[in-house]
C-alpha positions in Angstrom: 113.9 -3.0 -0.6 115.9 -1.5 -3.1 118.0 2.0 -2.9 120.4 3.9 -4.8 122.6 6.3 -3.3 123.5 10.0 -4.5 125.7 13.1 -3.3 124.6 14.8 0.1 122.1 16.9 0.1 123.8 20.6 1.0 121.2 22.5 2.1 118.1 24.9 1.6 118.9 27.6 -0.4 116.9 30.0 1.5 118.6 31.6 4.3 116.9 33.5 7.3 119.8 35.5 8.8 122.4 33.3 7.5 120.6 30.1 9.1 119.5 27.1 7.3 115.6 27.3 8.5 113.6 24.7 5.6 114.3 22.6 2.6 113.7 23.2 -1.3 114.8 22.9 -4.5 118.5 23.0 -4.6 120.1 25.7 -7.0 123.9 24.4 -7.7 126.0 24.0 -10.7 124.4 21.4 -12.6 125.4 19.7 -16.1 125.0 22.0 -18.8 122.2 21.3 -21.2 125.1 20.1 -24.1 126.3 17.7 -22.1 123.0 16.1 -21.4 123.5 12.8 -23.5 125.8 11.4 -20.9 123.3 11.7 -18.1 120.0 10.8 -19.5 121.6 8.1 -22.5 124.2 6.3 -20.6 126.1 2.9 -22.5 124.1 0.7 -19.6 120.8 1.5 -21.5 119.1 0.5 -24.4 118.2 4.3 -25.5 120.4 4.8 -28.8 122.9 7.7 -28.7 121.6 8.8 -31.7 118.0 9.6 -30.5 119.8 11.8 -27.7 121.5 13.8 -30.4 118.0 14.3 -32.2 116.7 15.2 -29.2 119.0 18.0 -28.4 118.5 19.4 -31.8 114.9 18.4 -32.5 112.8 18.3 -29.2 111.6 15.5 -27.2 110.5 12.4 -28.8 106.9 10.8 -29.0 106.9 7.6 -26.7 104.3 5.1 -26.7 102.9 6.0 -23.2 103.0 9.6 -23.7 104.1 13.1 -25.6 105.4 16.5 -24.2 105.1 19.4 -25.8 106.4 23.1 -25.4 103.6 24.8 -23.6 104.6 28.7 -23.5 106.7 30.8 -21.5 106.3 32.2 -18.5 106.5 36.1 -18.9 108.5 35.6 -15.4 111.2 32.5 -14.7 110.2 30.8 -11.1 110.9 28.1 -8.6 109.2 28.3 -5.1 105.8 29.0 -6.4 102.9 27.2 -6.9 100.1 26.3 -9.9 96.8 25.7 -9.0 94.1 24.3 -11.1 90.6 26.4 -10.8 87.0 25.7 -11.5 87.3 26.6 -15.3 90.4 24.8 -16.0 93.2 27.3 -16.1 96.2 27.4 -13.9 96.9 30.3 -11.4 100.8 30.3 -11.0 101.6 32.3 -7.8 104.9 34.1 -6.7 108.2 32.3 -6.1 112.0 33.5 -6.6 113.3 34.7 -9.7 116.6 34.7 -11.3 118.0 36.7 -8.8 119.2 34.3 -5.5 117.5 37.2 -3.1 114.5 38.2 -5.6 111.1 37.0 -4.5 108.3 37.4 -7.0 104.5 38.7 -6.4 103.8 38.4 -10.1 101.0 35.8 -10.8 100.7 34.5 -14.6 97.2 32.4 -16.0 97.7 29.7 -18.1 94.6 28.8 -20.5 94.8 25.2 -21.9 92.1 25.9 -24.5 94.6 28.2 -26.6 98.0 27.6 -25.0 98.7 31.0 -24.1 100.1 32.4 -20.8 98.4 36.0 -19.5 99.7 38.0 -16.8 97.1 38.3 -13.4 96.7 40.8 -10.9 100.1 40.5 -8.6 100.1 40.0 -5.0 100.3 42.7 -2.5 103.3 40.9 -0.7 106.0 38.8 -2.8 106.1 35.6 -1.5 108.2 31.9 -1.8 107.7 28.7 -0.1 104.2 29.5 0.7 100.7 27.3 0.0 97.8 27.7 -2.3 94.3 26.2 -1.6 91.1 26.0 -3.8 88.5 26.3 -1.7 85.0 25.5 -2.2 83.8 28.4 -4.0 86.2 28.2 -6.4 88.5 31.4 -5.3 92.4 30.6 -3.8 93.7 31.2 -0.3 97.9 31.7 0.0 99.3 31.2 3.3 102.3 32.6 4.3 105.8 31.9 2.8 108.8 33.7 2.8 109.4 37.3 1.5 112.7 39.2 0.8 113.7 42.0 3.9 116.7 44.3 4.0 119.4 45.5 1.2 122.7 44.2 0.7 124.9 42.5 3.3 121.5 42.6 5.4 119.4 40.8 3.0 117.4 38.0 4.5 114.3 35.8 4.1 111.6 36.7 6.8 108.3 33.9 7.3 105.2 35.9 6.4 101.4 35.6 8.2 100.1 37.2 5.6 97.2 35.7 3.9 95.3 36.6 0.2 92.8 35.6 -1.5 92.3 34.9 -5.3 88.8 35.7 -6.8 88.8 34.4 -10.4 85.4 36.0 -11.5 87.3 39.7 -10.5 90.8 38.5 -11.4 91.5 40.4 -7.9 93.1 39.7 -4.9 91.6 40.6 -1.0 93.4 40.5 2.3 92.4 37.5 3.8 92.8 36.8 8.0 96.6 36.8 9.0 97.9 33.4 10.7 98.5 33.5 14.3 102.1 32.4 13.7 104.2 33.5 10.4 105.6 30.1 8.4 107.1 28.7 5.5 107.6 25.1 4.4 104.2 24.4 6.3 101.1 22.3 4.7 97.8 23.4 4.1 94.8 20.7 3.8 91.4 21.4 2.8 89.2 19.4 4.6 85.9 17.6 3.9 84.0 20.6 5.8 85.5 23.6 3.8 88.2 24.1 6.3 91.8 24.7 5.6 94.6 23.1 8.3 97.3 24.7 8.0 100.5 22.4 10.2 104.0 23.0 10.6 106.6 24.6 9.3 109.5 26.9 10.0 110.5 30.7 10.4 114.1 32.9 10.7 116.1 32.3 14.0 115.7 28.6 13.9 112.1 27.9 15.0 110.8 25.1 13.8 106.5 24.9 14.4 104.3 22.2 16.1 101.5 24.5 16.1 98.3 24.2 14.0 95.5 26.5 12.9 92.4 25.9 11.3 90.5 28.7 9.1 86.7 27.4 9.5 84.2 28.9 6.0 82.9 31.7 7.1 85.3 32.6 9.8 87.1 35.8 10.0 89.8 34.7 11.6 92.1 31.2 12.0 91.5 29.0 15.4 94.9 27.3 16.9 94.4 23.8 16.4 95.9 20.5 18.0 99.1 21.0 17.7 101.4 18.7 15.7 103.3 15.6 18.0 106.4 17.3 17.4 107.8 20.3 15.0 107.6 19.6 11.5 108.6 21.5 8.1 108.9 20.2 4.1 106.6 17.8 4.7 103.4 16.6 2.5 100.2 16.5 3.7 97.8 14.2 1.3 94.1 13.5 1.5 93.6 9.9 2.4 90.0 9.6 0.9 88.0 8.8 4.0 87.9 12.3 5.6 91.2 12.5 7.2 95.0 14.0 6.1 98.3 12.6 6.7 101.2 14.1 6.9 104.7 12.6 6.2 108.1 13.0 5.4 109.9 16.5 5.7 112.2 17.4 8.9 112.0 17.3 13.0 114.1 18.4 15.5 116.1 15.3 17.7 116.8 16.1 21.2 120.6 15.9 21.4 122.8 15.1 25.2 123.5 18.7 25.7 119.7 19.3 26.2 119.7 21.1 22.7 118.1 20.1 19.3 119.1 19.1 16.2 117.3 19.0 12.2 116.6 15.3 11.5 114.7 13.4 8.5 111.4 12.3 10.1 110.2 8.6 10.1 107.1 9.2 11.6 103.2 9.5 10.3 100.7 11.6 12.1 96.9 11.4 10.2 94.9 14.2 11.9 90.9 13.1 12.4 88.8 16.5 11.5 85.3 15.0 13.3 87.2 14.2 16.6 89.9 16.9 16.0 93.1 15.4 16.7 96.5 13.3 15.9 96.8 9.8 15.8 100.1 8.2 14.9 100.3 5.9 12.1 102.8 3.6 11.0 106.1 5.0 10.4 108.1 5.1 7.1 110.7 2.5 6.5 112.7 5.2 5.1 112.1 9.5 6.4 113.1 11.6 3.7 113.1 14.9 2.8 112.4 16.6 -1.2 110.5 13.5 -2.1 106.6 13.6 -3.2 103.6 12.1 -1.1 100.2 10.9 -3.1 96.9 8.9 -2.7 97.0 6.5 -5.4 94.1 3.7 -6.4 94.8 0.5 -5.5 97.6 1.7 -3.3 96.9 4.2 -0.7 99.0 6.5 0.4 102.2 6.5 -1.1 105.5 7.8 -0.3 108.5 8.3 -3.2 111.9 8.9 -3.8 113.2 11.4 -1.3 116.7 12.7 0.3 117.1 10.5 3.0 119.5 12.9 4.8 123.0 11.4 3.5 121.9 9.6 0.2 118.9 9.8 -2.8 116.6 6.9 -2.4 114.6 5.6 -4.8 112.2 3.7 -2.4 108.5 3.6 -2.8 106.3 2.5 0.1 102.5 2.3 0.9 100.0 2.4 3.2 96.2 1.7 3.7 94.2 3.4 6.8 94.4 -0.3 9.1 97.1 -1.9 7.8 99.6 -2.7 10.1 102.7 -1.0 8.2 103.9 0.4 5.3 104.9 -1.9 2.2 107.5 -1.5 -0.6 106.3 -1.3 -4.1 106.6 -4.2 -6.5 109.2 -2.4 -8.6 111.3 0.6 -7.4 112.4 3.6 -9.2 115.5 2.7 -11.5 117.7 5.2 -9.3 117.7 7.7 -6.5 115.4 10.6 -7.0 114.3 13.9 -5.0 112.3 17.4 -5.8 110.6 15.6 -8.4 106.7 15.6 -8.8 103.9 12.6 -8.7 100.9 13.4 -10.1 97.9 11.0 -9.3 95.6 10.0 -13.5 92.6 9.8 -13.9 92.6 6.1 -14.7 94.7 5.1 -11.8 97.9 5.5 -12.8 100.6 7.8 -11.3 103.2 10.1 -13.3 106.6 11.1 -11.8 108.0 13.9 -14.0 111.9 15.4 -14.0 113.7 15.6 -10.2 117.1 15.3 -8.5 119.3 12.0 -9.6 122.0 10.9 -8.2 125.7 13.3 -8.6 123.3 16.0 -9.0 122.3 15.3 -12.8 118.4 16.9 -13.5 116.2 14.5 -14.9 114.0 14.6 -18.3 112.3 11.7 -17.9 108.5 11.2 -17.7 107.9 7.8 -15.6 104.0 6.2 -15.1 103.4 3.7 -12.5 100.7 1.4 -13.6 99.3 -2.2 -12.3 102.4 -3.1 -10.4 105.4 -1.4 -13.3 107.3 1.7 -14.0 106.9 2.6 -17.7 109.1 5.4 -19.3 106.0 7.9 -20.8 107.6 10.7 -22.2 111.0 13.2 -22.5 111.1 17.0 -21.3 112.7 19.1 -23.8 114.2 20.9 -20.6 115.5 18.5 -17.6 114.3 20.4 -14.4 113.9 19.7 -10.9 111.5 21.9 -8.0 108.6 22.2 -10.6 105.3 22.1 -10.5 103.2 19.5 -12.4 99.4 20.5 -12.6 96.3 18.0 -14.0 94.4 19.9 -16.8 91.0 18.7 -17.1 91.4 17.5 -20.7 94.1 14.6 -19.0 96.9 16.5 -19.8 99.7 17.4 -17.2 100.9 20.9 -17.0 104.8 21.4 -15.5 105.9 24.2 -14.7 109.4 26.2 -13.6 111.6 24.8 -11.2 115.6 25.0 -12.2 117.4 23.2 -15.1 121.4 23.3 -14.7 120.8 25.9 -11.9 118.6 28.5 -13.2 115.3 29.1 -12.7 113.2 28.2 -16.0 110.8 29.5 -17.9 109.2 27.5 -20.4 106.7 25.5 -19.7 106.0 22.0 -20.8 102.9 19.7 -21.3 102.9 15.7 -21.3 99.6 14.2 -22.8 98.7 10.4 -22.2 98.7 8.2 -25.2 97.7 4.0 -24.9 100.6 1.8 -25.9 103.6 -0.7 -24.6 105.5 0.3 -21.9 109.1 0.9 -21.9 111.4 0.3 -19.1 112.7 3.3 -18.0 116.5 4.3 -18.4 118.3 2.3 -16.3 116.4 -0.7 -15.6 
């Protein structure tokens, strides 16, 4: 199996009481923009120099897999948040952190793919980071928990919210929803096949790192603890696996240590939960754990694991796994270099697009990559390298992606790659 190796991976920039308590999006000094041609046009590849210049000055270029195109601005830049497609097509982008290091947003901002246009929604009662978003059944969104800004000054911290609200898109409103028996960020949150959302995991100030689980039944005014989790767990994906049940990979676990205490380590292990017999079963471990890297159910794969911080190194390692077989199994072809807090986004047609993320020496990536019958294929160019972004399926094909940080900063504008038929270009690097 293949791997490329990259800087350390620092830390989480939030901080509960001065602790290191989850993993995100790293905000650090990154290349500035002019400088991009180096990084994303180096001599090894076959991209001419000249077409990074145009692209600085023009926009990206049209490849023959794929286009993006400027999509609007946020009213409000963000990383932390999350964008969630609803029934009619637009996409509810939820809270996050701002500009400001300590500034945690409740502002929630539509985005209608019919005309283009961004329009601000109803806010949340409690500013929140880090947390989930679930479309339920009836079309209206649950967010769980997160993180949320507490004291002034030299006091500042991040506290782990229970709080819970609910998105009605026929009223635009939000409504209290039940409060989680344990306040968490960096958790997951499944919906499963009977209308039920898991929630597993995650982490809060002072250290604690959760095995517990709760389950929020339709209809139910209130969440249920549910099997806990084999051992604590946080920044980890949890990902549908088509036949009822959810894994959940990657992300952190604590490792006893000879003094009887504890310590954060990339997890290996794969625990699918079984909703009709309501419990954990292991499955086969990762070849690689990793932290920051993306989790997705893919056709003619299964479940597959990408990319990721590995703890000491980026890896660009793909592996997958099938409910039965006996162990995960490295892709065909690997990603041309280490990569981490980028997003996979499973196509319609079977395909899977990895947009922007971490490389290696801390360099922000603009390339659009599609994995397709066995091949990576370089699909498109974001006019903005970012990494920590959202990328969102529009019902017309397109992929929406959205915020995250470019050289540092949180961004704003928004971007929008759209599939076209044609050869496939090896990506930069290869």
């Amino acid at each position: 199996m293949s791997r490329r190796g990259g800087r350390g991976f620092p830390g989480f920039p939030l901080r509960f009481s001065g602790t290191s308590a989850g993993e995100g999006p790293l905000i650090s000094r990154r290349l500035a923009p002019a400088s991009l041609c180096y990084p994303v046009a180096p001599v090894t590849t076959s991209l001419p120099r000249a077409l990074c210049v145009l692209t600085l000055l023009l926009g990206a270029p049209a490849w023959p897999q794929g286009r993006v195109a400027p999509a609007g601005h946020l009213a409000t830049a963000r990383l932390g948040h999350t964008a969630t497609r609803l029934a009619d097509g637009r996409v509810l982008v939820v809270g996050g952190r701002g500009v400001d290091g300590l500034e945690v947003l409740a502002s929630v901002e539509v985005y209608q793919p019919r005309t283009g246009r961004w329009a601000t929604a109803a806010p949340l009662a409690t500013g929140r980071a880090q947390h989930t978003a679930t479309l339920l059944p009836d079309g209206r969104v649950l967010v769980a928990g997160g993180v949320a800004a507490a004291g002034e000054g030299d006091l500042a911290r991040f506290v782990a919210l229970d709080s819970v609200e609910v998105y009605a898109p026929a009223t635009g409103r939000w409504l209290p929803g039940p409060p989680l028996g344990q306040a968490r960020e960096g958790h997951s949150a499944s919906l499963l096949v009977d209308g039920s959302v898991l929630v597993a995991g995650g982490t809060r100030e002072g250290r604690q790192a959760l095995a517990s689980v709760e389950r929020l039944s339709a209809g139910a005014r209130g969440w249920e603890p549910g099997p806990p989790l084999p051992a604590p767990r946080w920044a980890h994906q949890a990902v549908g696996l088509g036949d009822g049940s959810e894994a959940l990979l990657g992300g952190r676990t604590l490792a006893a240590v000879a003094d009887g205490g504890a310590r954060p380590e990339v997890s290996l292990a794969v625990w699918r939960f079984l909703p009709r017999e309501g419990r954990w079963e292991a499955a086969p471990s990762l070849a690689e754990g990793r932290v920051g890297g993306t989790a997705a159910w893919v056709k003619g794969l299964g479940l597959l694991a990408l990319g990721g911080h590995t703890g000491d190194t980026l890896t660009n390692l793909g592996e997958a796994w099938t409910p039965g077989a006996p162990a995960f199994v490295p892709l065909a072809a690997q990603l041309p270099s280490g990569l981490a807090h980028h997003t996979a986004t499973p196509l319609p047609d079977g395909a899977l697009l990895v947009v922007g993320g971490e490389r290696p020496q801390a360099v922000d990536s603009p390339w659009v990559l599609r994995w397709d019958r066995g091949r990576w294929c370089l699909a498109g160019q974001l006019a903005t390298a970012r990494l920590g972004h959202t990328a969102t399926l529009l019902q017309d094909g397109r992929v929406l992606v959205v915020g995250g940080t470019s050289a540092g900063i949180p961004e704003a504008q928004a971007e929008a790659w759209a599939p076209a038929a044609g050869a496939c270009p090896p990506p930069p690097g290869t």
